[in-house]
Each structure stands twice: as C-alpha cells, then as structure tokens.
N, C-alpha and C positions, 0 to 999 in steps of 0.2 A: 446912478440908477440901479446898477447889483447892488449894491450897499443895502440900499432900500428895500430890493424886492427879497435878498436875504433877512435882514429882521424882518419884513412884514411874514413870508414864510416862517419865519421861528417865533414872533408870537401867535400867526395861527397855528400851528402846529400847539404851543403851549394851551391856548385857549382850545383848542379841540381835547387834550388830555385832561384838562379841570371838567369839560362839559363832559367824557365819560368817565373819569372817577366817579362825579357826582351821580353819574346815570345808573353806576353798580347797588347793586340789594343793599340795602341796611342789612349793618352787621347781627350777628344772631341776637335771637331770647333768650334773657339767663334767668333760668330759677334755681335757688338752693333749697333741696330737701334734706332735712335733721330724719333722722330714724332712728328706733330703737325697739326690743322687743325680746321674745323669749318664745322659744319652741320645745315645749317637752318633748321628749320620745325621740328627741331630733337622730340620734341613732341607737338601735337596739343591739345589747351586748348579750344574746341568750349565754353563752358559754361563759362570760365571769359573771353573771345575774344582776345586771345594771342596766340601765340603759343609760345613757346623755341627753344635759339638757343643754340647751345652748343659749347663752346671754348676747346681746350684740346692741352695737351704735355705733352713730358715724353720720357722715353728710355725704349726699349727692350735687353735683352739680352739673344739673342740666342747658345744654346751650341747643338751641335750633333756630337752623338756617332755612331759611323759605326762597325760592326763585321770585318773580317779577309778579308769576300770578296768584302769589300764595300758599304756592303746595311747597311742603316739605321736602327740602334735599337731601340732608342730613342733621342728624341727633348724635350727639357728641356728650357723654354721662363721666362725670371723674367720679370715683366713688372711693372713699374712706371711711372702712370701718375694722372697729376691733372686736372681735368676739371670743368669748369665756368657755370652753367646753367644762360642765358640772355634774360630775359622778352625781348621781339621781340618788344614791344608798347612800353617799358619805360624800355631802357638799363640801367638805376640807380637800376633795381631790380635782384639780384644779386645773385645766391647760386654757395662758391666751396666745391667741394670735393677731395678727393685721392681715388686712388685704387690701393694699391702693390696687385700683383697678383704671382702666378705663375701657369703655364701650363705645363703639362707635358704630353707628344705622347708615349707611348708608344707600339713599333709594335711588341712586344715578345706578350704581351699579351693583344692587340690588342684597346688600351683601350687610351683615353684623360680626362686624370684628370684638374679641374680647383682648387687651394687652392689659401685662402687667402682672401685678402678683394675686392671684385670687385666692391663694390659701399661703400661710408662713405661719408655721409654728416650731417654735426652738424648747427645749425641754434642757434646762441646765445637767450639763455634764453628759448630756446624748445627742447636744447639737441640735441642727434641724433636722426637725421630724416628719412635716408635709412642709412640701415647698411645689408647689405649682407655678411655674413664670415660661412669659415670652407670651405669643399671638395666635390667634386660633381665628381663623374665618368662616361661617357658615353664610349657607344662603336664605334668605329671605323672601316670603312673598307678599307683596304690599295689597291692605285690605285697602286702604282710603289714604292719598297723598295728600289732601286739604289737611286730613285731620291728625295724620299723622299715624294711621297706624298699618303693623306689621304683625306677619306670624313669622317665628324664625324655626328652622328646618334643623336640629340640635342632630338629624342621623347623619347627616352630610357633613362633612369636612370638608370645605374647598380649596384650605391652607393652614401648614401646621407648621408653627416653630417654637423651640425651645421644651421646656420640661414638663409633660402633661401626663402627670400618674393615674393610673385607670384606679388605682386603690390605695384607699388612704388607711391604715390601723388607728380608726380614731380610737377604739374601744382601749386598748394598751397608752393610750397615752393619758387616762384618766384611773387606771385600775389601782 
C-alpha cells in the first residue's frame, strides 16, 4: 500500500510539472533586422576643417516576451554592426570600428540596460582609440505594455559599470 501511494504521488507530482511547464508563456518573438546607412556631418571637426561621415551595417536581433495577457515584459535587441568613420575632405582617411551590443527593456522593472561594446576602434600602431564596454542602466517609463512601447530617461543613471568615456577624439582619428 506505501509502495503504491509512493508512485501514485510521484507520477502526480510529474503530471502536475508537465501540466505547468505547459501552462508557462510561449517563448519570445524573434525578428532579425539588417540595417545600413550613412550620416553626413555625423561629427563636425571645425578646427582641422572636416567634418565625418559615417558608413554603418549590421543586424539586430529582436526577441520579445509577452506575459499571459499580452503585454510586454521584456525586449531583449543583440545588435552587430560595423561602422566607417570618412574624412568628408579626403575619403582615403579612414577609421572602422565594431560594436556588439546588447539591449535589454525591461517593463517588470522598469529599467533599459545597454551591455557590451558600443564603440571599438583600434588605429594600427596606436591601439585602441574609443573603447566603450560593460553595463549601464537607465530608467524608463512605459507608454503602452500591449504595444510595447517606452521612453527611456538617457539623464539618469541607475547603474554603471565598466568603461564609459564622456569624450571620444573622433575628429583625430580621421585627420
């Protein structure tokens, strides 16, 4: 009679964890976005008489998770892309960089994380030149959870780590 009412308790116990596995959110939405583009003027060098243009591409990858009733939990973005800095006076001067990034929205607790590297540029025989890495958290305030959308608060800082340079000498690494 234990014998019995042991397994009968351990396969309801199993059948009770298949019935809430099953009950949890289907896993996220995945879209990949390709991008590419060009921004003249992207920074102005009045003092060597140039400005930069900047060449860029790369893919996003969007994942989002929705609760039970639809709304948005979190948005989770990888993003790779490499971009060209291009002396505007003399296209032969030339810096690329990468930047894997990832973003994360998250509207539990209300917050937009940035990790990773957002800026890497190495100039042979002077190293690297901007190097921005690690995590930075700002707060967010959510317009609409159905839809998914947010403004994020870029003055607040609510968590900072690793290397986040207030100023980059893009203008010298193109002159």
């Amino acid at each position: 009679m234990i014998r019995k009412s042991r397994w009968f308790a351990t396969v309801a116990v199993a059948a009770l964890l298949c019935c809430v596995a099953t009950a949890q959110a289907a896993g996220p939405e995945k879209e990949v976005f390709p991008f590419e583009g060009s921004i003249e003027d992207w920074v102005e060098c009045p003092d060597q008489g140039f400005n930069i243009r900047i060449d860029f591409f790369g893919i996003d990858v969007v994942k989002t998770w929705r609760d039970s009733a639809g709304n948005v939990t979190r948005i989770k973005i990888h993003s790779y892309g490499t971009g060209t800095l291009v002396n505007q006076n003399d296209p032969t001067k030339t810096e690329t960089g990468s930047s894997p990034t990832n973003i994360t929205v998250d509207f539990q607790a209300e917050t937009f994380t940035v990790s990773g590297m957002p800026l890497h540029n190495n100039i042979p025989g002077e190293g690297r030149v901007a190097h921005e890495t690690g995590t930075i958290t700002y707060p967010i305030e959510i317009i609409d959870r159905q839809a998914g959308e947010f403004e994020v608060n870029f003055e607040v800082v609510l968590r900072s780590g690793g290397k986040h340079p207030e100023f980059v000498d893009w203008c010298s690494m193109v002159d």
